[in-house]
C-alpha positions as CSV (number, residue, x, y, z in Angstrom):
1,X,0.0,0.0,0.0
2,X,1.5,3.1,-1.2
3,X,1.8,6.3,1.3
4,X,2.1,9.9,0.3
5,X,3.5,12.3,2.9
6,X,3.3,16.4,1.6
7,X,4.5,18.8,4.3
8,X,3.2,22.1,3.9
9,X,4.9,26.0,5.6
10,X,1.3,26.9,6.2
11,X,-1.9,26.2,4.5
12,X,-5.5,27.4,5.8
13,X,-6.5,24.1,6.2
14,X,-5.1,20.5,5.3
15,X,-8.7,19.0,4.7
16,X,-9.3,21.7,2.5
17,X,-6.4,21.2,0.4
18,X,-7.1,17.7,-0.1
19,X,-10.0,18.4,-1.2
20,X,-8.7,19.7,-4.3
21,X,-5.5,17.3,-4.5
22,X,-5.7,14.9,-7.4
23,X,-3.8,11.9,-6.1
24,X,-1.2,10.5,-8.7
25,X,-2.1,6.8,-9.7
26,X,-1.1,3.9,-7.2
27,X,-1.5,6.3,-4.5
28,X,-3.2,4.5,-2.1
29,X,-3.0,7.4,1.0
30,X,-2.4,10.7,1.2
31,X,-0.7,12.8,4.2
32,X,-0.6,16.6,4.5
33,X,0.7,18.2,7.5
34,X,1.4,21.6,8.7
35,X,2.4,23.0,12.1
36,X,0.7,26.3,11.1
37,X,-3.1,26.2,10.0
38,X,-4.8,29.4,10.1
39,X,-8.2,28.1,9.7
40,X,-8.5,24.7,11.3
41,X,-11.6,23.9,12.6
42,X,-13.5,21.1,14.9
43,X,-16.8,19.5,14.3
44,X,-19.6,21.8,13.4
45,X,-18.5,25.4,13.9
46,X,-15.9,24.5,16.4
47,X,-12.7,26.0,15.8
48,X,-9.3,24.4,16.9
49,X,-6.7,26.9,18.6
50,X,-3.4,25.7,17.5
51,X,0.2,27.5,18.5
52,X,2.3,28.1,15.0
53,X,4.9,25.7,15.6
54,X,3.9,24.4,18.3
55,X,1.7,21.3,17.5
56,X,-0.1,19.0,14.6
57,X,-2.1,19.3,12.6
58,X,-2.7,16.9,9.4
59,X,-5.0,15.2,7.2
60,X,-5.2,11.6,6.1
61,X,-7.0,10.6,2.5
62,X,-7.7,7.6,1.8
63,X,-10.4,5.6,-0.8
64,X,-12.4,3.1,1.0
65,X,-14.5,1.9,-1.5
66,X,-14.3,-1.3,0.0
67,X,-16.1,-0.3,3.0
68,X,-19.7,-0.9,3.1
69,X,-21.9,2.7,3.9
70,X,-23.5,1.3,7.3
71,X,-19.8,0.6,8.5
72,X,-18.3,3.5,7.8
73,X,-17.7,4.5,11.3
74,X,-14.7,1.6,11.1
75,X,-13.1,4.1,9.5
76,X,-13.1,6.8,12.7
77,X,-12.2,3.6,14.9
78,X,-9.4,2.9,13.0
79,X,-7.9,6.1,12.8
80,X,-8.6,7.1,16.5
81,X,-6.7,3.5,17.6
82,X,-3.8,4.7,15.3
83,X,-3.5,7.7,16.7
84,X,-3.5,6.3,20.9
85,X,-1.0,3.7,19.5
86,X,1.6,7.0,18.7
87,X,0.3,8.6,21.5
88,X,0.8,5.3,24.1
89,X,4.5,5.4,23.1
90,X,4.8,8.5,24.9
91,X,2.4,8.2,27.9
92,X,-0.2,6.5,29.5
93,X,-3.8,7.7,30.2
94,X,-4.9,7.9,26.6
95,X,-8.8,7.2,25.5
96,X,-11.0,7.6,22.9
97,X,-14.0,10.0,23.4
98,X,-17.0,8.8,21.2
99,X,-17.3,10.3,18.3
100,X,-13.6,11.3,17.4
101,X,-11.6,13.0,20.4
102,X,-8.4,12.3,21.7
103,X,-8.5,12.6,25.6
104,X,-6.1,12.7,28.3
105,X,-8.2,11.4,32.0
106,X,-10.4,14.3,31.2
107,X,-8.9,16.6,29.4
108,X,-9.0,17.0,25.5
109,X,-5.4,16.2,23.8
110,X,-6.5,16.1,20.0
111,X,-9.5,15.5,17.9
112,X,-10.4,14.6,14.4
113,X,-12.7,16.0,11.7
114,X,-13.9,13.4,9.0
115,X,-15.3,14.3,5.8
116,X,-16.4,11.0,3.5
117,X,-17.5,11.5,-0.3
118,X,-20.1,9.1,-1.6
119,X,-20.9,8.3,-5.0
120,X,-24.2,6.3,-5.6
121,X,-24.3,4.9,-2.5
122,X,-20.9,4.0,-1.6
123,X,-17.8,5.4,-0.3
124,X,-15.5,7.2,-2.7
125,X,-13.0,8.6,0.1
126,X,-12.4,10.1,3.0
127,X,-10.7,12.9,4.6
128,X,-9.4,12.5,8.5
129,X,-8.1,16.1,9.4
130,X,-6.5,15.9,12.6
131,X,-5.5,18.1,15.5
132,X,-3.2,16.9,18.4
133,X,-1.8,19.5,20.9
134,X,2.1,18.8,21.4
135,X,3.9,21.4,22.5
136,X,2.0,24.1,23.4
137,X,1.5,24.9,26.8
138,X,-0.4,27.8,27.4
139,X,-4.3,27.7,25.7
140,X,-6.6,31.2,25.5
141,X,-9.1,30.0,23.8
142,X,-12.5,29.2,25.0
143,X,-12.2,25.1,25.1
144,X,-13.3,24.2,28.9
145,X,-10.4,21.5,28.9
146,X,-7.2,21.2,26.5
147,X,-4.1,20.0,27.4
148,X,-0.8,19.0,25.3
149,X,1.8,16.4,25.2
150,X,4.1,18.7,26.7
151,X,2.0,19.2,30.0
152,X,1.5,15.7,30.1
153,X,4.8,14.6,30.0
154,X,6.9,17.4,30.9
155,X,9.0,17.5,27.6
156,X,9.0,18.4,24.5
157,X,8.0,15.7,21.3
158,X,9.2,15.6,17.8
159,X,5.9,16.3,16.2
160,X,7.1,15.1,12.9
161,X,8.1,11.5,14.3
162,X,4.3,11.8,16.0
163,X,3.0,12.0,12.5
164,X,5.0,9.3,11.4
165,X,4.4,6.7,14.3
166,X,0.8,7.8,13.6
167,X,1.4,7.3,9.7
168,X,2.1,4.2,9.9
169,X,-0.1,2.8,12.0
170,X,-3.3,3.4,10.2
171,X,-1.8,2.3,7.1
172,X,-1.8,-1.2,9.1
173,X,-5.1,-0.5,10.0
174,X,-6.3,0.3,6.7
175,X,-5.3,-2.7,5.5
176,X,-7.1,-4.9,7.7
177,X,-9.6,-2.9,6.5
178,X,-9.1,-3.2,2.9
179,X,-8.9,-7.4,3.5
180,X,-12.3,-7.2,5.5
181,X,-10.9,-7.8,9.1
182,X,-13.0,-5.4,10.8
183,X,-13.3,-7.1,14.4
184,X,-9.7,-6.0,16.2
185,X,-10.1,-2.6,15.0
186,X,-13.6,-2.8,16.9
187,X,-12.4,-4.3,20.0
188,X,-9.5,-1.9,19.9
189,X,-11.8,1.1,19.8
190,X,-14.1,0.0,22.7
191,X,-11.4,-1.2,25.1
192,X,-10.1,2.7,24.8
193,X,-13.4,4.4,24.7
194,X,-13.3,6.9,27.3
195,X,-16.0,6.3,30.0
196,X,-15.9,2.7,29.1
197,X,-16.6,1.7,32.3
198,X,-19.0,3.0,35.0
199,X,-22.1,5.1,35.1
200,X,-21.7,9.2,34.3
201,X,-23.8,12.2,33.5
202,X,-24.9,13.0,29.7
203,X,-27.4,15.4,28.6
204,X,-30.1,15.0,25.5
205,X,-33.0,17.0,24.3
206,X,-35.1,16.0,27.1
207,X,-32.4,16.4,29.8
208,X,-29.7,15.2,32.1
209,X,-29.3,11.4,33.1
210,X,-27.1,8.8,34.3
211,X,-26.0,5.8,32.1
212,X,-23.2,3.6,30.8
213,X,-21.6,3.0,27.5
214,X,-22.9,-0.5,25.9
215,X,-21.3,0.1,22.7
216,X,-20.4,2.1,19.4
217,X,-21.9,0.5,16.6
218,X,-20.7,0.7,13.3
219,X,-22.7,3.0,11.7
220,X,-21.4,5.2,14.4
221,X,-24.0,5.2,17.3
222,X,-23.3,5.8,21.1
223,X,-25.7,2.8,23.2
224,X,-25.9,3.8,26.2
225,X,-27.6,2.0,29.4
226,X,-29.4,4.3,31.8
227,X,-29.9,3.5,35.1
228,X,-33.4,2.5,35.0
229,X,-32.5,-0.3,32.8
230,X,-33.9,1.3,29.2
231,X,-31.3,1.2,26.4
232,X,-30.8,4.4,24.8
233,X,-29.4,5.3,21.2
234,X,-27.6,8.0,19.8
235,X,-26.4,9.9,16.8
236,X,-23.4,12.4,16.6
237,X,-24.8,15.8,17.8
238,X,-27.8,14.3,19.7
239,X,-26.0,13.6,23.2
240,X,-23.9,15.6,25.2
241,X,-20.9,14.0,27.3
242,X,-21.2,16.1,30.7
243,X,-17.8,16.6,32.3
């Protein structure tokens, strides 16, 4: 499986200029990576505060044809596992909030934006822009919890052998993918998922409550089991993790 790495000065953002890259043929992955994005953002109209120089930031494209549309949230497993592997060979504590963050006990380390391109019906590719915070160490922005590599481990990391260790990972992961082996990516995923054990406060459209993580399916889906025994399931944007 061939791997494409592009390192950019600056850019405004590496998913948006994938989106107009025209991989050459036998180019199985892209990589762009930056450590100054002026316009990164998060999921919806989240931004993403990032130091210039300090941390980061890259996309991932890939073409998982292959990958059947009600599975497609494989894809945000695998890339979230590869990720914690890089990150668990420079600390512990690493999880995987549901749907795509990077956390650190409770505090957010990273996250990932993923924007998939379907043509009648099926997967055409995707785009993983991700944001890990590495060495910066002092945050101004809104966000109620960030925290870096730095703070975590009191030194700082090569970001650039980050993205590599990172790199190759999900190219292993990808190709379990590509062969159809979807069930160690899953297990990975929910072993890490943060909150995986234990009951803890969320919040939907009707209100607060008290549940625990069943699973993550793979369409995407948090199950979660309240504590008056009724299952309850959810879609990105329709629960709120309450820390």
């Amino acid at each position: 499986m061939n791997v494409k790495k592009i390192y950019l000065d600056e850019v405004d953002s590496t998913n948006n200029w994938l989106r107009k890259y025209v991989p050459a043929a036998g180019e199985d992955i892209t990589v762009v990576w930056t450590q100054h994005q002026t316009a990164g953002r998060g999921m919806g109209t989240n931004t993403w505060e990032s130091e210039p120089g300090k941390n980061l930031t890259f996309s991932i494209l890939a073409h998982p044809v292959m990958v059947p549309l009600n599975r497609q949230f494989l894809l945000s497993m695998a890339d979230a596992v590869a990720i914690k592997d890089a990150l668990d060979k420079h600390t512990g504590g690493i999880e995987l909030k549901w749907p795509n963050d990077i956390y650190y006990h409770d505090r957010k380390l990273g996250g990932t934006l993923i924007e998939t391109t379907l043509r009648g019906g099926h997967i055409t590719d995707c785009i993983f822009g991700t944001g890990i915070n590495v060495n910066q160490t002092v945050f101004t922005s809104d966000a109620p919890n960030p925290v870096s590599l730095k703070q975590i481990t009191g030194k700082d990391a090569d970001a650039e052998q980050l993205l590599n260790e990172i790199t190759d990972s999900f190219k292993n992961y990808y190709e379990l993918i590509s062969e159809g082996d979807y069930t160690d990516i899953a297990a990975l995923y929910h072993n890490a998922l943060y909150r995986r054990h234990g009951y803890y406060k969320y919040q939907d459209r009707d209100g607060y409550f008290e549940a625990s993580i069943v699973e993550v399916t793979d369409s995407g889906h948090l199950v979660l089991h309240d504590r008056e025994g009724v299952i309850r399931e959810y879609d990105l944007k329709e629960i709120k993790f309450i820390l």
